[in-house]
NUTI-637574 format. One line per 5 residues: their letters; for each residue x, y, z of C-alpha. Coordinates in steps of 0.5 Angstrom, whole numbers, plus 500, padded with zeros to 3 digits. Example, Ala and Ser with C-alpha at 12.3 -4.5 7.8 and 13.67 -1.06 7.14 Angstrom:
2
as> 525:491:516 ~ 527:498:514
! end
This chain:
688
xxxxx> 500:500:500 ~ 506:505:502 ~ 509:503:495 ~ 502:504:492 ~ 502:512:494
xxxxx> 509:513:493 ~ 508:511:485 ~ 502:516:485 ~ 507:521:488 ~ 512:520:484
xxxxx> 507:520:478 ~ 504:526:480 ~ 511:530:481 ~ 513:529:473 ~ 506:530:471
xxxxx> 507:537:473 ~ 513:538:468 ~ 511:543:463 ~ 512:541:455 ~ 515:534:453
xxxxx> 522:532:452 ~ 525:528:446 ~ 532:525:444 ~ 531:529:438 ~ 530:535:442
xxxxx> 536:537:446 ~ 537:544:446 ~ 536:550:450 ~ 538:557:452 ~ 542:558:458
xxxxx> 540:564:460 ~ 544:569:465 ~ 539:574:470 ~ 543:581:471 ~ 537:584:475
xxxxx> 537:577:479 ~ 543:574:479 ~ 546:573:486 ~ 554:574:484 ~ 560:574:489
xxxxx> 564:581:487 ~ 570:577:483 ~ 564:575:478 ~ 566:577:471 ~ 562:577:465
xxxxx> 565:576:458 ~ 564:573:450 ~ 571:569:449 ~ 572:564:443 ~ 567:559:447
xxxxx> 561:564:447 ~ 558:568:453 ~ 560:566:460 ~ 559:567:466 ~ 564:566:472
xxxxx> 562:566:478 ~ 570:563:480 ~ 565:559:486 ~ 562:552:484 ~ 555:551:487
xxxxx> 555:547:492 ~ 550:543:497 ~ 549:546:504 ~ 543:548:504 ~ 536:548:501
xxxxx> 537:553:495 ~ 543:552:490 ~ 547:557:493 ~ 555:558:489 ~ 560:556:495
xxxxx> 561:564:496 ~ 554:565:499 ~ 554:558:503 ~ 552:558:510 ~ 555:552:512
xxxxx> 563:551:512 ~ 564:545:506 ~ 570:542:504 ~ 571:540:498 ~ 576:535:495
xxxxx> 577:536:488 ~ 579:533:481 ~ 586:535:482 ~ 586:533:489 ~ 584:526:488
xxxxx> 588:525:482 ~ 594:526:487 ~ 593:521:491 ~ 595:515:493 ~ 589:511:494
xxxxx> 584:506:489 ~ 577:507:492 ~ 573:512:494 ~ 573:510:501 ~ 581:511:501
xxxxx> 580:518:499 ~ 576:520:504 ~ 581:519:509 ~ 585:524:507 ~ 580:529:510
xxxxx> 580:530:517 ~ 574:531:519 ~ 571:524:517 ~ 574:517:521 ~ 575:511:516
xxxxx> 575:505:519 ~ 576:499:514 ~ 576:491:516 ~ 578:490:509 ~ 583:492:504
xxxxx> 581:497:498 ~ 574:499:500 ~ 572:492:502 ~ 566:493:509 ~ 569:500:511
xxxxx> 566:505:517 ~ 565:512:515 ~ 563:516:521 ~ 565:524:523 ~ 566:527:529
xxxxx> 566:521:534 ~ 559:518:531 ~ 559:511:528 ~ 558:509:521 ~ 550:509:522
xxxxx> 550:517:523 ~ 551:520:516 ~ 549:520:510 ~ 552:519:504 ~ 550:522:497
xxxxx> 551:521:490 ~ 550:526:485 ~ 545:530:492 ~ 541:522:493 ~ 541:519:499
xxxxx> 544:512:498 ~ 545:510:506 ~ 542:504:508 ~ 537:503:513 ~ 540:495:514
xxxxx> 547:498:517 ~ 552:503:515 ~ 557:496:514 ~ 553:496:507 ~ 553:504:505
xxxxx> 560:505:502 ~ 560:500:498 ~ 560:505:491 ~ 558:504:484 ~ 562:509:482
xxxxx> 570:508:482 ~ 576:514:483 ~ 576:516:476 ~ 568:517:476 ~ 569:523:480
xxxxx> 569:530:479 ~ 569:532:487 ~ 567:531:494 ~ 564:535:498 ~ 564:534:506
xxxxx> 559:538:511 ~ 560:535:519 ~ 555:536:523 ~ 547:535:524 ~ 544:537:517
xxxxx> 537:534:518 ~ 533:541:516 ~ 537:540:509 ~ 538:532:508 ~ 533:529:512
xxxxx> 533:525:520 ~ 539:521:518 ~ 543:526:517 ~ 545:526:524 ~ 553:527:524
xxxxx> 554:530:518 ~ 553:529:511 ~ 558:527:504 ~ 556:528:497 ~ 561:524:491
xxxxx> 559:529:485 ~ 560:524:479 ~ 563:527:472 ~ 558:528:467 ~ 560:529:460
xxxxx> 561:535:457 ~ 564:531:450 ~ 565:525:447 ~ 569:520:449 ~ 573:516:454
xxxxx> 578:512:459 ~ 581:506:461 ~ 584:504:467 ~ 588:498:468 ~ 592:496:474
xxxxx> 596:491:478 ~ 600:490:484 ~ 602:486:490 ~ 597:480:493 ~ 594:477:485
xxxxx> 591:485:485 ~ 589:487:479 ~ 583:492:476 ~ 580:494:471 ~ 576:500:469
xxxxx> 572:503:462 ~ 568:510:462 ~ 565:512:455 ~ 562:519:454 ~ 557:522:449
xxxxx> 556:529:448 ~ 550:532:445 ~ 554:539:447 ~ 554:543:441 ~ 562:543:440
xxxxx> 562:545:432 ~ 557:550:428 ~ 556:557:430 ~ 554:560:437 ~ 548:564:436
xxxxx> 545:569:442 ~ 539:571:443 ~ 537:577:448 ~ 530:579:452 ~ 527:583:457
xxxxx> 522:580:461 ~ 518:582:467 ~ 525:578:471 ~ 530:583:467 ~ 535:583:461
xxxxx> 536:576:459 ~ 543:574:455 ~ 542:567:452 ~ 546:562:447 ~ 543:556:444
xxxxx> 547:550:445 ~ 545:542:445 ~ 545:539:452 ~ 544:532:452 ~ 549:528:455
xxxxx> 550:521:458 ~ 556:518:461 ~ 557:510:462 ~ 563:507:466 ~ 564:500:468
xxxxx> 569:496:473 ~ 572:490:477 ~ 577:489:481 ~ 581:484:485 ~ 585:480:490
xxxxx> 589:475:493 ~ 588:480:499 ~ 594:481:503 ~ 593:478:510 ~ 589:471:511
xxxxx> 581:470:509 ~ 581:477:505 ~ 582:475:498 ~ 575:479:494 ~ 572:480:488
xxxxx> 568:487:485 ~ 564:488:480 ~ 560:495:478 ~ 557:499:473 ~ 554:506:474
xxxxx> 551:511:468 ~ 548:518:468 ~ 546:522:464 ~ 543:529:463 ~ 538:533:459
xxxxx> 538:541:459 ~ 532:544:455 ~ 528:551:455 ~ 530:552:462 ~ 529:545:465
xxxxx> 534:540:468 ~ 534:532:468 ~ 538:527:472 ~ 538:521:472 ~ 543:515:474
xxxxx> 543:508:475 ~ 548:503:479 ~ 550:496:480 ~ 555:493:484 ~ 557:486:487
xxxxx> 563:483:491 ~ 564:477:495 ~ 569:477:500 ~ 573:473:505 ~ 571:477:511
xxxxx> 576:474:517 ~ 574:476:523 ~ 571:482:521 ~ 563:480:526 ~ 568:477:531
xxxxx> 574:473:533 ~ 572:467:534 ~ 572:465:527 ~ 577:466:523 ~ 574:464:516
xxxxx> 568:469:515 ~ 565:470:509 ~ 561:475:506 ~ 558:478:499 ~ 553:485:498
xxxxx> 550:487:492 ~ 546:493:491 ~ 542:497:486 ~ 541:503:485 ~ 536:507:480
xxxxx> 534:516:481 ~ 531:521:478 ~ 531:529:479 ~ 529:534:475 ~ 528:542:476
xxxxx> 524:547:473 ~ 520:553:474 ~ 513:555:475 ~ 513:562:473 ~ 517:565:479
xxxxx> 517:558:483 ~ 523:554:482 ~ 521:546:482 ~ 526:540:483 ~ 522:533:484
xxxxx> 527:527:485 ~ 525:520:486 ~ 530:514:489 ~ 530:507:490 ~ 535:503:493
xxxxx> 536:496:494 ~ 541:491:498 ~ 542:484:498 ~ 547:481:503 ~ 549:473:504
xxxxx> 553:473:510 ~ 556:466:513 ~ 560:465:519 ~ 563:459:517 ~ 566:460:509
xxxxx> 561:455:505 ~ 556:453:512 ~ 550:453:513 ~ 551:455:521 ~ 550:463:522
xxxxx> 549:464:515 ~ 544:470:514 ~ 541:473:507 ~ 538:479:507 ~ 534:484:502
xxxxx> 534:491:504 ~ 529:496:499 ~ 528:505:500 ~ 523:508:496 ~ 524:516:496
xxxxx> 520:521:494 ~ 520:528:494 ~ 519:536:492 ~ 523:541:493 ~ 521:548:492
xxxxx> 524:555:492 ~ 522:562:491 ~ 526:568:490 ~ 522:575:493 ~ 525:582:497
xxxxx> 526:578:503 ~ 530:573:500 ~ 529:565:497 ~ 524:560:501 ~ 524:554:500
xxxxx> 519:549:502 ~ 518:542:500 ~ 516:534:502 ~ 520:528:502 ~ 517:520:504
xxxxx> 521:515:505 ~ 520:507:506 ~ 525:502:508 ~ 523:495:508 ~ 527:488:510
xxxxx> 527:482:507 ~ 531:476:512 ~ 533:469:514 ~ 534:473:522 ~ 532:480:521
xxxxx> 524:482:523 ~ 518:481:525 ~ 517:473:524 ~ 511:472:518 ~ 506:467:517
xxxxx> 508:462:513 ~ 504:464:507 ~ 507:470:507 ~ 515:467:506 ~ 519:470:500
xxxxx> 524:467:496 ~ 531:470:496 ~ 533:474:490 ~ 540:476:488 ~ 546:473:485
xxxxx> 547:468:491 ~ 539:466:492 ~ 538:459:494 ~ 531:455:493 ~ 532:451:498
xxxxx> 531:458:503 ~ 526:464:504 ~ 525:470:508 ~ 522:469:514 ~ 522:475:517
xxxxx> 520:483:515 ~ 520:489:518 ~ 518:496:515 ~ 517:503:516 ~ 516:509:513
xxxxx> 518:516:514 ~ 515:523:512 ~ 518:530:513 ~ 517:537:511 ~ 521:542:510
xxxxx> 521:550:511 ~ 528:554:510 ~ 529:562:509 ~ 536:565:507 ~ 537:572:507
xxxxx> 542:573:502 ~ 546:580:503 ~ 553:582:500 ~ 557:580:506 ~ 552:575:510
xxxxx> 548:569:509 ~ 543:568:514 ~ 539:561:513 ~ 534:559:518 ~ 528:553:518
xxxxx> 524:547:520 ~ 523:540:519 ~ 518:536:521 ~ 518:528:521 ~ 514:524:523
xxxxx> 516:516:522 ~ 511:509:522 ~ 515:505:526 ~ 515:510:533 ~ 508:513:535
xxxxx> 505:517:528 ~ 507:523:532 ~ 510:529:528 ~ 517:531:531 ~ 520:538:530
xxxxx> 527:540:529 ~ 530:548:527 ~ 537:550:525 ~ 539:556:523 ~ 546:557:520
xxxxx> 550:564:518 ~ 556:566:514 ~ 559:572:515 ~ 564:575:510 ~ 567:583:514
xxxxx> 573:582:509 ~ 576:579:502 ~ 577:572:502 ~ 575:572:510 ~ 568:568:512
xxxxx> 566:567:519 ~ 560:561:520 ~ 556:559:526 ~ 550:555:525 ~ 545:550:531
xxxxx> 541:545:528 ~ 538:539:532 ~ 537:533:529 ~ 534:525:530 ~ 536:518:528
xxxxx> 532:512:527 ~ 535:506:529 ~ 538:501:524 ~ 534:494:522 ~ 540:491:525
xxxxx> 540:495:531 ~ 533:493:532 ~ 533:485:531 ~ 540:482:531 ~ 541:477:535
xxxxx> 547:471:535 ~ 552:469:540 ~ 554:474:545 ~ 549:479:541 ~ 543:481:543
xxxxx> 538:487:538 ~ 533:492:542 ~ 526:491:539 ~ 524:498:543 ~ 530:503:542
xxxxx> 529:510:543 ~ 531:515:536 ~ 538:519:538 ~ 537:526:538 ~ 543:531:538
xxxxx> 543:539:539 ~ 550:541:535 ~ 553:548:536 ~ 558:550:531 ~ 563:556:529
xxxxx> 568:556:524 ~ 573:561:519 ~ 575:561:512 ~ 580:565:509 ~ 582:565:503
xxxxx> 588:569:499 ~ 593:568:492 ~ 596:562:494 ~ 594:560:501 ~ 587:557:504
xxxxx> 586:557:512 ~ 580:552:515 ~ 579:552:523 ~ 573:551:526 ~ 570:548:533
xxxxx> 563:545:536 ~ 560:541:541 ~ 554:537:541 ~ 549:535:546 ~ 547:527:545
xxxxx> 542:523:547 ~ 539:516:547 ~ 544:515:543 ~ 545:508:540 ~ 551:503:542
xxxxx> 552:495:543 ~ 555:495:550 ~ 556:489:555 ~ 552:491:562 ~ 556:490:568
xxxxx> 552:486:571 ~ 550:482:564 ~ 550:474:567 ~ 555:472:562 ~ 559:478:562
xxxxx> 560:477:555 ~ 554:478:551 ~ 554:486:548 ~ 546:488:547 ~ 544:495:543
xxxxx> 541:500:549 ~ 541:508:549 ~ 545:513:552 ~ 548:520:552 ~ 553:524:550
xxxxx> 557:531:550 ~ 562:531:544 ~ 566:538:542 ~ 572:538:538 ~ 576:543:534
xxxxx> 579:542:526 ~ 584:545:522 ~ 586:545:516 ~ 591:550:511 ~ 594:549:504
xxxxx> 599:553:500 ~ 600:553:493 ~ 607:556:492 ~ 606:556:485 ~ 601:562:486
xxxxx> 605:568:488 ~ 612:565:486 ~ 613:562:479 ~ 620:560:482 ~ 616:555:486
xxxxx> 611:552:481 ~ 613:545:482 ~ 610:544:489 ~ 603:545:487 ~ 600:544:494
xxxxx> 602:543:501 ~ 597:543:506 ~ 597:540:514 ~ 590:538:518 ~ 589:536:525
xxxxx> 582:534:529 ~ 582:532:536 ~ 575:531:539 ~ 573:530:546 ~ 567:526:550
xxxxx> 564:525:555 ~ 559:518:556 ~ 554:517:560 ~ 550:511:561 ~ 544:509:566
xxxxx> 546:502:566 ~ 554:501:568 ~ 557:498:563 ~ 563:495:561 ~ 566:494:554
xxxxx> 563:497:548 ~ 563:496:540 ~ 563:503:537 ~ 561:510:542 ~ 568:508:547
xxxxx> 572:507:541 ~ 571:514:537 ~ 578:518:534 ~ 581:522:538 ~ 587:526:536
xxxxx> 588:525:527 ~ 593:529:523 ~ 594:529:515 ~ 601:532:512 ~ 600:533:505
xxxxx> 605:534:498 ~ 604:534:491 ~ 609:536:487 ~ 613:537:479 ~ 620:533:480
xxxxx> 620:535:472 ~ 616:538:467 ~ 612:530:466 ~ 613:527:472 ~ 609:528:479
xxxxx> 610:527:486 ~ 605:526:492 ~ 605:523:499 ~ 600:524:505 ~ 603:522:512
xxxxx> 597:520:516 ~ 598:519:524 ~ 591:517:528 ~ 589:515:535 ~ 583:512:537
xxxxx> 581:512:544 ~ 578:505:547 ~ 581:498:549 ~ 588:495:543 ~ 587:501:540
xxxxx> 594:503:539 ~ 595:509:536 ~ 599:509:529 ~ 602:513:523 ~ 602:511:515
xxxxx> 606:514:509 ~ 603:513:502 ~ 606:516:496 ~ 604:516:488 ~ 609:518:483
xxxxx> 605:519:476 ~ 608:521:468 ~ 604:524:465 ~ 603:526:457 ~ 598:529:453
xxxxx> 592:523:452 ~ 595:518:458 ~ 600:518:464 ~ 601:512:468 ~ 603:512:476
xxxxx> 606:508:481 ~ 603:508:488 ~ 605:505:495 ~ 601:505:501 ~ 604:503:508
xxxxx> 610:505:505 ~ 614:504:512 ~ 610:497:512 ~ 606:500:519 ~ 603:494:523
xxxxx> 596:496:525 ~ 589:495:525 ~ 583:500:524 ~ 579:495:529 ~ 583:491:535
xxxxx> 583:485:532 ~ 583:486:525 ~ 589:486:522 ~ 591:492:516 ~ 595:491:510
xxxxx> 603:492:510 ~ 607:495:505 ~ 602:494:498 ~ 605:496:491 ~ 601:498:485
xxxxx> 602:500:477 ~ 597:503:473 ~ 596:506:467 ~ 590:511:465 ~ 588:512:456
xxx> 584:517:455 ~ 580:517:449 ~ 578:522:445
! end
């Protein structure tokens, strides 16, 4: 019934787009606003020999409900761009992001293999991950929601915001939120990677684009005035699609961490007669020895997740109302064994979300309203997670690894509806955005819950910009949360959604050659959600998930200097750059407690030293040192030293890359030791 609604949603929202759109009718006219246009004062206007452009010299980015520029963001966001993940040492996406110091990677396995992604002493269920701006986090566990269909060289940026963004992203964006901006085609085209390295490692990449942008032909402009102002526009074709596709994998190079990965993901966009559409599909699955990574008694664990991904987002305009519909689906399957190839504690699980949602804005004296509606509905299908169905209500198994001779015999659902109201005041020099969610969640009592924020930016002088935000926020517990019991495990059917109330504070400068980031925070947590061993548990060794509270602060810094920028004699170092974090807690638990498995075990001091470098004219140099401690019992701090060394030419360039450069011994989890010293070769053919 609760799908049955969202289709009539969703039908209802593209019924609403003015006009039709066909593969043969791909042009439109991108006009510029000069009485509306919200512009930084570096913005420039000219006609150079691609036709009119406008550079705002900021890209938009997300932060709020509005497309601001990121001059005009309320909220401090840190990007990680093109140039930044070419140089580093890294092959997957869950390597890249620990390189930025305000997100904590956890990884059992080697090479984005069951990672943890958490920020500012959280745990992995806390954030939300977005691809192109869609939710893909998984309401099963955050365990599955890193596994990307997307590769390093489908990346065109990444953007982090830290703290609770529910106002903007919805409840689950509780600690902090990542967006991977993908590459959209602007020309036809292509890549290929290829590369191998130590321990049988061997992976392969393609991406292929296909441009309908009008790169030949003459340019042609057309000017009017209508009641918004004097609009200067060019006729160009905007139909673009991009197909990437890749495998990977490994003998591994510790025992029982051999894997296999397979993706794929597509995108494509169309911009017509001031109309965008999106869409995106994805596809990925690895199989994986899982070591010891659910616990230490056994060593031969096994485990493979696949998942599905499909959404569609579009924007328009209704006379002075801006229109952006999105739909969504998601859908996991897990197949997990506690002994490779035995039946004994074997789990096969198939978690879907539908999404549906409308995001409007307004532009008036006052400044841009936004207000929109979201429904979301998880869904759980497993041999051990849920309420247990009637015998009639069985359910095959689906996914590659489906057996007939088992059925899901257990489902849970919910459903999750918000609405959302934002106002930002935008003014030369401040930014102000204020607003309201609303939530109300099937599985607690149909009640309606509110959650305010408000954030600001202020900019006194060039290149300087000061933020402060409070925003409030809540998390729904996971279906593993919820219903996992096994030995020495216990879920909470009755668990209470964690609440957090965060204060930030932060300053940004900016100048020739130097890019400075500090900012501080403290935020009050209650109920949170962890799996403790009680004091008085009667076996002293069973963890159960229970609520708790917390007072968590923390500062961050981040600089980077480019040389290259204010002297031509130091052009070869393009970036140097240093970040540190330190957060601190203060756990309060109603039942004493002794052990636990996440919420004791959060990051406490983390740096990251940063260089890139021309050694000559072809060849680069970049290295990261990354030095971490993480408070709980074994968890010894440690350093690593990665380096990459790349040629690079006019259509190709192939690199040499080494992580654990010093063959460190350390382990992201107490008891499950990472990879030594691991080299790798590759070569990346750009196809024009």
């Amino acid at each position: 019934m609760t799908r049955g609604f969202i289709c009539a949603v969703v039908y209802a929202l593209f019924c609403c787009i003015p006009g039709s759109i066909s593969a043969s009718a791909v042009s439109e006219v991108e006009t510029i606003d000069f009485m509306h246009a919200d512009v930084d004062e570096s913005t420039d206007a000219r006609i150079d020999e691609d036709g009119f452009t406008v550079g705002l010299g900021e890209i938009e980015i997300i932060g709020s409900r509005v497309p601001l520029a990121e001059v005009q963001a309320p909220r401090m966001v840190t990007l990680m761009t093109q140039e930044d993940i070419q140089a580093a040492s890294v092959h997957s996406i869950n390597d890249l992001l620990e390189y930025a110091v305000g997100v904590d990677v956890r990884q059992r396995g080697e090479m984005g293999v069951q990672t943890d992604i958490s920020m500012r002493g959280g745990n992995f269920d806390q954030i939300t991950l977005l691809l192109n701006g869609v939710n893909i986090s998984s309401p099963h566990t955050g365990h599955l929601t890193a596994d990307f269909p997307v590769s390093v060289y489908d990346i065109e940026r990444i953007e982090v915001i830290e703290g609770p963004s529910a106002r903007v992203f919805g409840t689950s964006a509780f600690t902090g939120v990542i967006n991977i901006v993908t590459r959209k085609a602007e020309a036809n085209g292509g890549l290929v990677h290829l590369s191998g390295g130590q321990y049988g490692t061997a992976g392969a990449d393609i991406s292929l684009d296909i441009s309908g942008n009008n790169n030949s032909g003459q340019k042609r402009f057309s000017l009017s005035l209508d009641e918004d102002g004097l609009r200067l526009g060019r006729n160009s074709n905007t139909f673009s699609n991009r197909f990437s596709a890749g495998m990977n994998r490994s003998d591994g190079a510790t025992p029982n961490s051999d894997f296999t990965a397979w993706r794929g993901f597509w995108n494509s966009s169309i911009r017509q007669n001031g109309m965008k559409i999106d869409m995106q599909a994805g596809y990925s699955y690895r199989k994986f020895g899982a070591n010891t990574f659910y616990g230490a008694a056994s060593t031969d664990q096994w485990e493979s997740n696949e998942r599905i991904m499909a959404a569609v987002t579009s924007d328009f305009r209704v006379g002075q109302v801006h229109v952006a519909p999105s739909v969504s689906w998601n859908r996991w399957f897990d197949h997990y064994q506690w002994h490779k190839g035995s039946p004994a504690g074997e789990n096969y699980h198939q978690v879907d979300t539908w999404a549906a949602s409308v995001n409007s804005w307004v532009d008036s004296r006052l400044g841009r309203t936004s207000f929109g509606l979201e429904m979301r509905t998880d869904m759980i299908r497993s041999t051990k997670l849920g309420y247990p169905l009637d015998a009639h209500l069985y359910y095959s198994l689906g996914g590659i690894d489906a057996v007939d001779s088992l059925d899901y015999r257990f489902a849970a659902d919910r459903t999750d509806v918000s609405a959302f109201l934002e106002h930002n005041i935008l003014l030369d020099d401040l930014t102000i955005s204020f607003g309201l969610l609303a939530n109300m969640n099937t599985a607690l009592d149909y009640g309606w819950r509110l959650y305010p924020g408000i954030d600001l930016s202020y900019r006194p002088f060039s290149g300087t910009t000061l933020f402060a935000s409070w925003n409030k926020a809540l998390r729904m517990p996971t279906f593993t949360d919820l219903f996992y019991s096994g030995t020495n495990i216990q879920g909470t059917t009755n668990l209470k959604p964690e609440k957090t109330s965060d204060l930030n504070i932060g300053l940004r400068y900016r100048t020739e050659g130097v890019n400075l980031q500090l900012q501080g925070f403290y935020s009050r947590r209650t109920d949170m959600i962890d799996w403790v061993i009680y004091a008085d548990e009667p076996d002293g060794k069973t963890f159960r998930s229970g609520n708790f509270s917390v007072d968590c602060s923390g500062v961050e810094f981040s600089g980077a200097l480019y040389p290259g920028e204010y002297a031509s004699s130091l052009s070869f170092l393009r970036k140097l750059s240093a970040q540190y974090a330190y957060i601190h807690q203060d756990q309060k638990y109603d039942t004493p407690v002794k052990a636990s498995k996440y919420a004791m075990e959060y990051l406490r001091h983390k740096v990251v030293l940063q260089a890139d470098a021309d050694v000559v004219s072809k060849l680069g140099l970049s290295a990261t040192w990354r030095w971490q401690d993480r408070v709980g019992q074994d968890n010894e701090p440690y350093s690593l030293l990665d380096g990459r060394i790349t040629w690079t030419e006019n259509r190709w360039n192939a690199y040499v890359s080494c992580s654990n450069i010093l063959n460190v011994k350390y382990r992201d989890y107490s008891f499950i030791e990472q990879p030594g010293r691991w080299l790798m070769a590759g070569l990346v053919l750009t196809i024009l």
